[in-house]
KOLZA-749074 format. One record per residue (C-alpha): x, y, z; residue number from 1; chain. Coordinates in steps of 0.05 Angstrom, whole numbers, plus 5000, padded with zeros to 4 digits. Layout:
<pts>
 east north   up   i ch
    X     Y    Z NUM  A
...
</pts>
This chain:
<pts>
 east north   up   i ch
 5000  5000 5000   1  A
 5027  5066 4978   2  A
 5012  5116 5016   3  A
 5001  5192 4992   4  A
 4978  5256 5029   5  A
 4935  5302 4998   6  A
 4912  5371 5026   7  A
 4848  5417 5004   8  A
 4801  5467 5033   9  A
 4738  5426 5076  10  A
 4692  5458 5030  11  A
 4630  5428 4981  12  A
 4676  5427 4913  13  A
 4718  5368 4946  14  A
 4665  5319 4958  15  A
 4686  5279 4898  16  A
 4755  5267 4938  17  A
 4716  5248 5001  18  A
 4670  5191 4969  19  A
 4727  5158 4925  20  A
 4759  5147 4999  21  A
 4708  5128 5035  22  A
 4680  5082 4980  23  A
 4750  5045 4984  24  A
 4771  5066 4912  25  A
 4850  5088 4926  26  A
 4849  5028 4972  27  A
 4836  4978 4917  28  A
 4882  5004 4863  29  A
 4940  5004 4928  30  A
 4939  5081 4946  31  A
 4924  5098 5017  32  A
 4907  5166 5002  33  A
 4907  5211 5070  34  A
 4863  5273 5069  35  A
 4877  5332 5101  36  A
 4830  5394 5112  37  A
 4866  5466 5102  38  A
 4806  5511 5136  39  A
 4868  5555 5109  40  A
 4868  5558 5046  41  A
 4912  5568 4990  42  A
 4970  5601 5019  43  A
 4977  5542 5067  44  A
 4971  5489 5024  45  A
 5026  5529 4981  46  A
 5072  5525 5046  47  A
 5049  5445 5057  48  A
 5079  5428 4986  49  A
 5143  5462 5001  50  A
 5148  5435 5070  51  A
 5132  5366 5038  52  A
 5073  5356 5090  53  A
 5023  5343 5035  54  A
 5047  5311 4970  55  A
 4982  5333 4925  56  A
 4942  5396 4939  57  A
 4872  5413 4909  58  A
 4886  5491 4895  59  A
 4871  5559 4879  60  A
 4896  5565 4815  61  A
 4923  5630 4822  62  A
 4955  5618 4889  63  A
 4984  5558 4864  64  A
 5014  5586 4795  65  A
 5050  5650 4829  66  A
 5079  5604 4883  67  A
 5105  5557 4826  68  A
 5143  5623 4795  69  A
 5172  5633 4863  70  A
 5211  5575 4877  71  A
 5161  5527 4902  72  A
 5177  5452 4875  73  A
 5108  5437 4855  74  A
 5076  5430 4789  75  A
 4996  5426 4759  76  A
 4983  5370 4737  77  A
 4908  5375 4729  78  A
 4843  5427 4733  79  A
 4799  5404 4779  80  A
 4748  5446 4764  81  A
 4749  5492 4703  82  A
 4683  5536 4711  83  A
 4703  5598 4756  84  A
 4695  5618 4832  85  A
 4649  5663 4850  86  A
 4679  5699 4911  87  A
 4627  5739 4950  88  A
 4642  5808 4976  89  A
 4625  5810 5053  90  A
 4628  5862 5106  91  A
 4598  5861 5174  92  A
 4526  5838 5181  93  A
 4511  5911 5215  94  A
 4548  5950 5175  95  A
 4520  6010 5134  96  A
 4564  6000 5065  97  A
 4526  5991 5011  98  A
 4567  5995 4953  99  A
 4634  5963 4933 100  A
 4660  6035 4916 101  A
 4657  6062 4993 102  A
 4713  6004 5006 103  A
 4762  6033 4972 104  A
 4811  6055 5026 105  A
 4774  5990 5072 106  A
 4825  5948 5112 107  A
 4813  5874 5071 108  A
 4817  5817 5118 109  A
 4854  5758 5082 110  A
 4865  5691 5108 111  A
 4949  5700 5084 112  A
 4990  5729 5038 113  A
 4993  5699 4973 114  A
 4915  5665 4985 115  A
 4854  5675 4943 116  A
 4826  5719 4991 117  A
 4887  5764 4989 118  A
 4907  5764 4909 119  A
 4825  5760 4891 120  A
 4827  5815 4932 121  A
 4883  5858 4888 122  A
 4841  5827 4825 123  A
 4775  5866 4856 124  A
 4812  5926 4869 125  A
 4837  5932 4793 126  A
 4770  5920 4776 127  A
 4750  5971 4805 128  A
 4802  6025 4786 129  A
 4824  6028 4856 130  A
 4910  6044 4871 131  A
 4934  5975 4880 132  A
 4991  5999 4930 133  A
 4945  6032 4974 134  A
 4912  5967 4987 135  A
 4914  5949 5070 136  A
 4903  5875 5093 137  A
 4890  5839 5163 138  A
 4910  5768 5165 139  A
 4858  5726 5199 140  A
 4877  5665 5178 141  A
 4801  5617 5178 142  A
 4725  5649 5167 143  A
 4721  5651 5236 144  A
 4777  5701 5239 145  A
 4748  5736 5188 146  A
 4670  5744 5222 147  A
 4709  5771 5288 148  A
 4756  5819 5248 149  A
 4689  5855 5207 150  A
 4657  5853 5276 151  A
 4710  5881 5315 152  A
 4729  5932 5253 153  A
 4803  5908 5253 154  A
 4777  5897 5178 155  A
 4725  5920 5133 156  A
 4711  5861 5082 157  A
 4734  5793 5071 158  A
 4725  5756 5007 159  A
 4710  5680 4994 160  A
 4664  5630 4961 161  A
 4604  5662 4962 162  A
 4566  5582 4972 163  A
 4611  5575 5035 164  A
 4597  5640 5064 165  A
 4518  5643 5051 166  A
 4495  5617 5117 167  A
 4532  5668 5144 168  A
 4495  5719 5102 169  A
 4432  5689 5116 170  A
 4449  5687 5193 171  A
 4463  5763 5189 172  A
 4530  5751 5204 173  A
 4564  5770 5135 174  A
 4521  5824 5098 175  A
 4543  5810 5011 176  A
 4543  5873 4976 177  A
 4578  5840 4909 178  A
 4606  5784 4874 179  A
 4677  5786 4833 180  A
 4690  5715 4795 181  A
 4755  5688 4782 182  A
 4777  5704 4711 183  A
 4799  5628 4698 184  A
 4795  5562 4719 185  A
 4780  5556 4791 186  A
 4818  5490 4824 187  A
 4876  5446 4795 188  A
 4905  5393 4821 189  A
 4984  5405 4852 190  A
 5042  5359 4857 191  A
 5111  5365 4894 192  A
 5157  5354 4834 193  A
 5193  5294 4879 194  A
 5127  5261 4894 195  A
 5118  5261 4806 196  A
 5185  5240 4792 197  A
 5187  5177 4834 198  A
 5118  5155 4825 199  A
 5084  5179 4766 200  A
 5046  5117 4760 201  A
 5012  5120 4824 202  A
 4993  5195 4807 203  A
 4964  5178 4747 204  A
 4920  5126 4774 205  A
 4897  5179 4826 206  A
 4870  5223 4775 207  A
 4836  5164 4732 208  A
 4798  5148 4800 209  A
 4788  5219 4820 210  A
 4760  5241 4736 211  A
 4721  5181 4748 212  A
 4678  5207 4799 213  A
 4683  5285 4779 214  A
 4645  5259 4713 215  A
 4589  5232 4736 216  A
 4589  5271 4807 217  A
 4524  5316 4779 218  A
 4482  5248 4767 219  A
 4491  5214 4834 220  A
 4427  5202 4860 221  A
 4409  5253 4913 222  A
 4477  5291 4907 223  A
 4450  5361 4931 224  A
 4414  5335 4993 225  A
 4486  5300 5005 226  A
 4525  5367 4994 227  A
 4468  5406 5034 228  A
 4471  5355 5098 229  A
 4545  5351 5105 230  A
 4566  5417 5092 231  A
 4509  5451 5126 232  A
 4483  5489 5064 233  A
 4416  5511 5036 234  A
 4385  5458 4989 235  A
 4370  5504 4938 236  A
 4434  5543 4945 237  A
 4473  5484 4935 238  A
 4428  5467 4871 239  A
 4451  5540 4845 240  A
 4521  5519 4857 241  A
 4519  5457 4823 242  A
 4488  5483 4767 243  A
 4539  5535 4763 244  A
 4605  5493 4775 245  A
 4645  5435 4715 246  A
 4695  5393 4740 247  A
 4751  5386 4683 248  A
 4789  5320 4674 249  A
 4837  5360 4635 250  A
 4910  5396 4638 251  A
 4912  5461 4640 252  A
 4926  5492 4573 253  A
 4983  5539 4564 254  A
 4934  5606 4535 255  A
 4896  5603 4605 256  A
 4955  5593 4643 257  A
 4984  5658 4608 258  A
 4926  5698 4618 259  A
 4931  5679 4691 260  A
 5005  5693 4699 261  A
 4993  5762 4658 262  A
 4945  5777 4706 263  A
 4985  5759 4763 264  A
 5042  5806 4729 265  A
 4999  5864 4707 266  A
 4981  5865 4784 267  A
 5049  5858 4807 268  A
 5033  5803 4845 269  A
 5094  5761 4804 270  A
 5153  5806 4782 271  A
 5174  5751 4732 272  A
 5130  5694 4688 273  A
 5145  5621 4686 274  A
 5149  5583 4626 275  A
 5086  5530 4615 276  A
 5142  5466 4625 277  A
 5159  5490 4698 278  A
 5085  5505 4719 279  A
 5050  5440 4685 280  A
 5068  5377 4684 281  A
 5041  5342 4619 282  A
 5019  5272 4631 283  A
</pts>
């Protein structure tokens, strides 16, 4: 039995990962496959993969790509899921903002530098028209951090997955005054470069289990009660999100990974581009 640790965020889109496990799949075809929950995020599964304490990560794929450009050991060898996140604009539930526009020169609480709440963040601000430089964060590391940074006003809004963050909204906890979608492909799959290099096979039969499921995940019987019940979701909320969200059993293709590393550049978030060989990993 091989055994290989993956990491991703304990969120809705990773369900697929959750029922190949406990339906024994990796443990026929030899793969122990340990899963660990990031409540995180991106920027630490970015420092798992270079610490080696996950060997695959399910990931932001702009977190993951500007990483990859700065020295982390990793490569994509997959998106997960190609249609785009919808990240919900949130301030406090008793707050009187209205508008995007009156949080210009707001304090942004991100879970870390180098997340999706932190570049998505720099993505909204060029959106719209705002001085990039004059951008101020709070790190708050979970949700939870987040709900007791708008409520204490240590920050004044906090982006993520607007699915993930609606009971909150609906609780009056999180008021959502906008949404900004990622411009690409949300989630690929990550790979420490070692992990590819000695066992390719066993990461390719990961991916045939895992494309498996992703392809008919939609046509499970009952799927959205499933999704509703164990992530504590609305039943017709999660129907929305299905209906908006693709899983991809496909490489990333070197024209989106360009427009996301032009982005990342325009923004200064990278100060140099990889090439497509050293950020994907063809299979």
């Amino acid at each position: 039995m091989k055994t290989i640790k993956i990491a991703g965020v304990p969120e809705h889109f990773n369900l697929p990962w959750h029922l190949c496990i406990e339906n024994g799949e990796f443990e026929e075809a030899g793969i122990d496959l340990e899963w660990t929950d990031v409540p995180e995020g991106t920027g630490k599964m970015c420092q798992m993969l270079r610490e080696g304490t996950t060997d695959i990560a399910v990931i932001l794929t702009e977190g993951i790509v500007k990483d990859i450009i700065n020295g982390n050991k990793s490569s994509i060898v997959q998106v997960y899921v190609k249609s785009p996140l919808i990240w919900g604009i949130h301030v406090d539930g008793k707050s009187s903002v209205k508008a995007v526009s009156e949080l210009e020169n707001g304090t942004i609480a991100i879970s870390r530098f180098g997340s999706g709440s932190h570049l998505m963040a720099v993505v909204n601000a060029q959106n719209q028209g705002w001085k990039i430089q004059n951008l101020n964060f709070e790190i708050v590391n979970t949700i939870d951090g987040a709900v007791e940074a708008l409520a204490n006003k240590k920050a004044d809004y906090f982006m993520w997955e607007r699915f993930m963050t609606k009971p909150l909204v609906d609780k009056g906890v999180f008021k959502r005054i906008a949404d900004c979608p990622t411009p690409w492909p949300c989630f690929v799959i990550a790979v420490r470069n070692e992990m590819l290099d000695k066992n390719p096979e066993t990461i390719q039969l990961i991916l045939e289990i895992i494309n498996a499921t992703t392809e008919e995940f939609k046509y499970i019987p009952s799927i959205d009660r499933t999704l509703a019940s164990r992530y504590q979701l609305n039943l017709e909320d999660i129907q929305e999100w299905l209906s908006l969200t693709q899983w991809s059993q496909k490489n990333l293709d070197e024209k989106t990974l360009n427009n996301v590393q032009n982005q990342l550049f325009d923004l200064s978030l990278i100060d140099k581009k990889g090439t497509f060989a050293k950020i994907v990993r063809s299979r």
